[in-house]
C-alpha positions as a Markdown table, in Angstrom:
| # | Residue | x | y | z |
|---|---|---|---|---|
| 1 | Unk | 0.0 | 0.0 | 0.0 |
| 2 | Unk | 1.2 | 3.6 | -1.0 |
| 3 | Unk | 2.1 | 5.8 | 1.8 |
| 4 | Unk | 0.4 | 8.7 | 0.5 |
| 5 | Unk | -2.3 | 8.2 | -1.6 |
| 6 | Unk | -2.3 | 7.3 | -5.0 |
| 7 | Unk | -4.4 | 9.9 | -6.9 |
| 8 | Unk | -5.8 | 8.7 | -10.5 |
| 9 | Unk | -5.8 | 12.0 | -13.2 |
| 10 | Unk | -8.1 | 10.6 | -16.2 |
| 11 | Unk | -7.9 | 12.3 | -19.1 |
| 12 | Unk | -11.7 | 12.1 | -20.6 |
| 13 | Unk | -11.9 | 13.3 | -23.7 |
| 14 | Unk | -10.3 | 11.5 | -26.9 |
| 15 | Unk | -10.8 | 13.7 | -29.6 |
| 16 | Unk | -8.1 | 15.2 | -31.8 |
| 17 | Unk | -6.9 | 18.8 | -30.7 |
| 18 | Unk | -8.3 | 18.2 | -27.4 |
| 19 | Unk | -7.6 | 20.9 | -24.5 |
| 20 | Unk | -7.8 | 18.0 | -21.5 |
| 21 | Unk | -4.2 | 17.1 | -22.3 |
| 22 | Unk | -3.0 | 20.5 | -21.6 |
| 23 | Unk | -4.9 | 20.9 | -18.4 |
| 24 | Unk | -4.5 | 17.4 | -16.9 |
| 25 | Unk | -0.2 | 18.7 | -17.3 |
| 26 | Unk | -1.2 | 21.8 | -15.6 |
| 27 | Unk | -3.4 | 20.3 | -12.9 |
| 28 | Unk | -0.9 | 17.3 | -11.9 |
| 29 | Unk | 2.2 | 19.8 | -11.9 |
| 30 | Unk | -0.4 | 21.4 | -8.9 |
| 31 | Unk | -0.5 | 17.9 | -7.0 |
| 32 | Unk | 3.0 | 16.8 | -7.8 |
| 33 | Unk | 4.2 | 20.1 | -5.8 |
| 34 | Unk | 2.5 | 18.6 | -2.5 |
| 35 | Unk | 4.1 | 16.0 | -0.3 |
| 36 | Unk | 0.9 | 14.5 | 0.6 |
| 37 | Unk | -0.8 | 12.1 | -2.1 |
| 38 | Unk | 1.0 | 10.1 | -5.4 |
| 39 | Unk | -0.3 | 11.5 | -8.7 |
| 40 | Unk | -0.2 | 9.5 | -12.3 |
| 41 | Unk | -1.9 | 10.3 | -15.8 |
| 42 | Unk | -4.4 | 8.2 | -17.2 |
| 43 | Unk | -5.4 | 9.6 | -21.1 |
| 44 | Unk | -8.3 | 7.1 | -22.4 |
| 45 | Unk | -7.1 | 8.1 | -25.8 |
| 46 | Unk | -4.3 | 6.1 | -24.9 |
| 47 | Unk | -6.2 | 3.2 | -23.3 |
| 48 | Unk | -8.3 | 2.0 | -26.4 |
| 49 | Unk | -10.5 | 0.3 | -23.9 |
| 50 | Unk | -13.5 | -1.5 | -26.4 |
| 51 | Unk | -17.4 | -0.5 | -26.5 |
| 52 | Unk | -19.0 | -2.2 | -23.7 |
| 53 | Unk | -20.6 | -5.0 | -25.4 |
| 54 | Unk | -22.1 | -7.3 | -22.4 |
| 55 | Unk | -22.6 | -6.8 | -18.7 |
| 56 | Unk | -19.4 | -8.0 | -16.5 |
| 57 | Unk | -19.8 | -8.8 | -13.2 |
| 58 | Unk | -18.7 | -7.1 | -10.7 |
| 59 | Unk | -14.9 | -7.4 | -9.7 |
| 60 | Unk | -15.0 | -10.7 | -12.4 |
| 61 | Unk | -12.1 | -9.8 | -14.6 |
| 62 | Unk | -11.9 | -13.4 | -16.3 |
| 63 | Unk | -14.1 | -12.6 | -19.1 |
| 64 | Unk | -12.8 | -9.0 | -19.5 |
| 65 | Unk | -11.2 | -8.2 | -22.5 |
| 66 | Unk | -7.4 | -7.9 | -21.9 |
| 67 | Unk | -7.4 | -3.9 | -21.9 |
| 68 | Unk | -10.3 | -3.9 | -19.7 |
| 69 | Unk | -8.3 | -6.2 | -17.3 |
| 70 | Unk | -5.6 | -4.0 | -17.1 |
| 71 | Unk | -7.8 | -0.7 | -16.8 |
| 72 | Unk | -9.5 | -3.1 | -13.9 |
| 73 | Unk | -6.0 | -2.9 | -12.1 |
| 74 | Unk | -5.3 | 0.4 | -13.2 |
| 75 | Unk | -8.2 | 2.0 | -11.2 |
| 76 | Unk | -7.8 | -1.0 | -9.0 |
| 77 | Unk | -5.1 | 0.7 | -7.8 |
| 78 | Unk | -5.7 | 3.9 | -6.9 |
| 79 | Unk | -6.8 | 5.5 | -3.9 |
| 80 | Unk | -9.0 | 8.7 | -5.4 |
| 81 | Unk | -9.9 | 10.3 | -8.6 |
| 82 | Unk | -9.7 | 13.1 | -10.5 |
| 83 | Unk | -11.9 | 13.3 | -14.2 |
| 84 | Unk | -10.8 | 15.9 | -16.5 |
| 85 | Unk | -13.4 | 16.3 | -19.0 |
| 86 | Unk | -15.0 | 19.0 | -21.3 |
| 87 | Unk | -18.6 | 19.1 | -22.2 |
| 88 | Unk | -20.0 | 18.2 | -25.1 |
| 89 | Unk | -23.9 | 19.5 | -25.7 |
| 90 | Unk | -24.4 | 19.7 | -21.8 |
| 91 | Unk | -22.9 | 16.0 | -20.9 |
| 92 | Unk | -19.2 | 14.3 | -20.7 |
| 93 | Unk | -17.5 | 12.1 | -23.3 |
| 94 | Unk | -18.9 | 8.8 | -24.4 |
| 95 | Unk | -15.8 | 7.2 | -24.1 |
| 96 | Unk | -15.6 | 8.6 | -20.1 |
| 97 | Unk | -18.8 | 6.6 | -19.4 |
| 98 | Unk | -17.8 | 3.9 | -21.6 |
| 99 | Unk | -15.2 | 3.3 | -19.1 |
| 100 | Unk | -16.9 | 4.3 | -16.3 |
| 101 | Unk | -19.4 | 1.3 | -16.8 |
| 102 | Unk | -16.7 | -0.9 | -17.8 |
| 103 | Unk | -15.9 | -1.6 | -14.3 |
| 104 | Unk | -17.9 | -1.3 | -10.6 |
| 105 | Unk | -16.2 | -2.6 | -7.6 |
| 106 | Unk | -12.9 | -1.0 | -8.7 |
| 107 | Unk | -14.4 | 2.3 | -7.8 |
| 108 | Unk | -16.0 | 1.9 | -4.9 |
| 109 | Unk | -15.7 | 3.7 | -1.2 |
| 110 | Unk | -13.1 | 6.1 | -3.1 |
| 111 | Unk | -12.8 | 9.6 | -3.5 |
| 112 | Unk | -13.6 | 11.2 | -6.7 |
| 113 | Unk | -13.0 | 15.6 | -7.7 |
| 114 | Unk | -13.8 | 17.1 | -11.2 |
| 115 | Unk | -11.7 | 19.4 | -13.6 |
| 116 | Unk | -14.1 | 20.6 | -15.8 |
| 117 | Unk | -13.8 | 23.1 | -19.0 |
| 118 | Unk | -16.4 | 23.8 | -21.7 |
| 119 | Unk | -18.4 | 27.1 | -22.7 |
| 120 | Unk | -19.1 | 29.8 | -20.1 |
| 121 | Unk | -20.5 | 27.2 | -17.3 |
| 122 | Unk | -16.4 | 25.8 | -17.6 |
| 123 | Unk | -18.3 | 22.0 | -17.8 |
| 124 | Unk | -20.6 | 22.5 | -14.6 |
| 125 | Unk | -23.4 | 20.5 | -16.4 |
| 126 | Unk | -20.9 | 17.5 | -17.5 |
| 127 | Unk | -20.1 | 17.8 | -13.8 |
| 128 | Unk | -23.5 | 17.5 | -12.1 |
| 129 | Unk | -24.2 | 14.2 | -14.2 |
| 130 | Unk | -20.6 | 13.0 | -13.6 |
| 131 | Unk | -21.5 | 13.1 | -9.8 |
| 132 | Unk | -24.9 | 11.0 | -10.3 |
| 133 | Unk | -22.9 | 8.0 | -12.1 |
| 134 | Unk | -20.1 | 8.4 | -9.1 |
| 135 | Unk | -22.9 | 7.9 | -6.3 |
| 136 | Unk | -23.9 | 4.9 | -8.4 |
| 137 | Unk | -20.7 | 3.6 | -8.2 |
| 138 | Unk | -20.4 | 3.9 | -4.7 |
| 139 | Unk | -18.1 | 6.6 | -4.9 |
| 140 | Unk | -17.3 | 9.7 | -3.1 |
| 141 | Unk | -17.8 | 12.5 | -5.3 |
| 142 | Unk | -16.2 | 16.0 | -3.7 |
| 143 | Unk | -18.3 | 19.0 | -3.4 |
| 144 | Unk | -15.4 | 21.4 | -4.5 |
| 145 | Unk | -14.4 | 21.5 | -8.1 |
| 146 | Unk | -12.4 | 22.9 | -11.1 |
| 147 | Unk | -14.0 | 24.9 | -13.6 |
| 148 | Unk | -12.4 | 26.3 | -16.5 |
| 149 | Unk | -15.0 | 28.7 | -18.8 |
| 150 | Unk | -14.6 | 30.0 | -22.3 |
| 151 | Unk | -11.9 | 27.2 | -22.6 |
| 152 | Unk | -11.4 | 28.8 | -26.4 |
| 153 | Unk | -9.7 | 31.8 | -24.2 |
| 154 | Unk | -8.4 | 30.2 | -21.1 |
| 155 | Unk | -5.2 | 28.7 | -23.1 |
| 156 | Unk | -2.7 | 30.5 | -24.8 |
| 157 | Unk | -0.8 | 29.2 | -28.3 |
| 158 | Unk | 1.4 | 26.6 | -26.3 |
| 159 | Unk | -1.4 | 25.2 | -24.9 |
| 160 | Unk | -0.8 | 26.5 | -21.0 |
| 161 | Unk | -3.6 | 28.2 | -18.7 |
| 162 | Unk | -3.9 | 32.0 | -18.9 |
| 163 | Unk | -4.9 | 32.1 | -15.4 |
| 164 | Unk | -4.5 | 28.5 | -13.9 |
| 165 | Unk | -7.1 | 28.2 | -10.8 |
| 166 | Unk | -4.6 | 27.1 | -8.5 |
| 167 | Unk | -6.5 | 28.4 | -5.4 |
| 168 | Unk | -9.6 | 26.4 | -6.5 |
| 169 | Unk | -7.2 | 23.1 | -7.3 |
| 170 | Unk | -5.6 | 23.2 | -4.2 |
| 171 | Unk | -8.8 | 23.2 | -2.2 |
| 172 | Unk | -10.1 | 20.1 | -4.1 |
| 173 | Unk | -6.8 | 18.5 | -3.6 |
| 174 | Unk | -6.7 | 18.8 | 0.0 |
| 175 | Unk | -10.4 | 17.5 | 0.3 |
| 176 | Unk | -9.4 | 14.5 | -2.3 |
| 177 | Unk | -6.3 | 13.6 | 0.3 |
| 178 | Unk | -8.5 | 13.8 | 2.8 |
| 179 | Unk | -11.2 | 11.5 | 1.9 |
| 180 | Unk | -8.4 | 9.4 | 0.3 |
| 181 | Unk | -6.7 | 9.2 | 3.2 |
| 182 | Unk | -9.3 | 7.9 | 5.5 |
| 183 | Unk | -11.5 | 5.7 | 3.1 |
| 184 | Unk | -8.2 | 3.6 | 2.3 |
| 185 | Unk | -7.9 | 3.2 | 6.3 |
| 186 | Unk | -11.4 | 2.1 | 6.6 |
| 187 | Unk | -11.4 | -0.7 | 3.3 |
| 188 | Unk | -7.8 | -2.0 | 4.5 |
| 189 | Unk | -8.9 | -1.7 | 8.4 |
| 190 | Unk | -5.8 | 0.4 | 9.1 |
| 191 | Unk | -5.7 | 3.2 | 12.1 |
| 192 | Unk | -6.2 | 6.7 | 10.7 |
| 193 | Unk | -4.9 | 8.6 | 13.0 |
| 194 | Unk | -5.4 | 11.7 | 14.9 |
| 195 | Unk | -8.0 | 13.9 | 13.3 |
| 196 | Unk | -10.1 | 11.2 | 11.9 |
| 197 | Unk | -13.4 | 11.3 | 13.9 |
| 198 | Unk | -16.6 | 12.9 | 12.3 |
């Protein structure tokens, strides 16, 4: 078991000339700086998981395709979540739920935080279904987020943040090692520690 959590950073959207890529560098440069949680890149564009063709049970990886196995130990792994996805016509990337619904147990009794861009709402409404799948999934989705509006203006020509909100990501961060923290002590029955009742 990691020492500090390990934080997940999936890169939602797969399209060509996507701005997630940009962001997800920008937003794990933010955790990376802390001493306090394990961050590592996950891009679905790289992942090539298949179309969900047939229900899988739950935690059965047997009959999972081979790149679905290894995304099964991929989020396996992890301690917490954070999605950075765009919105497309007021929802998130198919290929985000695609691999949400790919797996179920995986996910569950962890910690999950948003980084959102899109139009002038920065992705709120991707966000606010995102959290409705999460609760299904018996996840913890985190009440702060990261919103980027008017993602058209937000980057400049090498792709970096005009005006990164690093207040906003460090606030979601420390919630995410938070939760982190103590819902891998109660899954593995490990102490938590001072400052770990309600």
């Amino acid at each position: 078991m990691h020492e500090r959590p390990l934080i997940q950073l999936i890169v939602a959207s797969t399209r060509r000339r996507r701005r997630g890529r940009p962001i997800a560098g920008w937003f794990a440069s933010v955790a990376a700086a802390r001493d306090d949680l394990t961050v590592e890149i996950t891009d679905l564009a790289e992942l090539s998981l298949p179309l969900l063709a047939e229900a899988t049970p739950p935690m059965d990886t047997t009959s999972r395709d081979p790149v679905a196995r290894d995304w099964s130990d991929t989020v396996a792994a992890a301690d917490g979540y954070v999605v950075v996805t765009p919105e497309y016509n007021h929802g998130y990337p198919a290929p985000l739920k695609n691999a949400l619904d790919h797996l179920f147990g995986e996910w569950g009794r962890k910690p999950i935080g948003f980084v959102s861009y899109g139009a002038a709402s920065g992705g709120a409404r991707a966000v606010e279904q995102l959290r409705q799948v999460a609760v299904e999934l018996d996840m913890v989705p985190l009440r702060r987020q990261v919103a980027i509006p008017r993602i058209w203006a937000a980057l400049d020509e090498r792709g970096v943040l005009r005006d990164p909100p690093i207040t906003e990501a460090e606030a979601m961060l420390d919630d995410l090692v938070w939760w982190a923290t103590r819902l891998r002590a109660i899954r593995t029955g490990a102490a938590v520690g001072r400052g770990a009742t309600t």
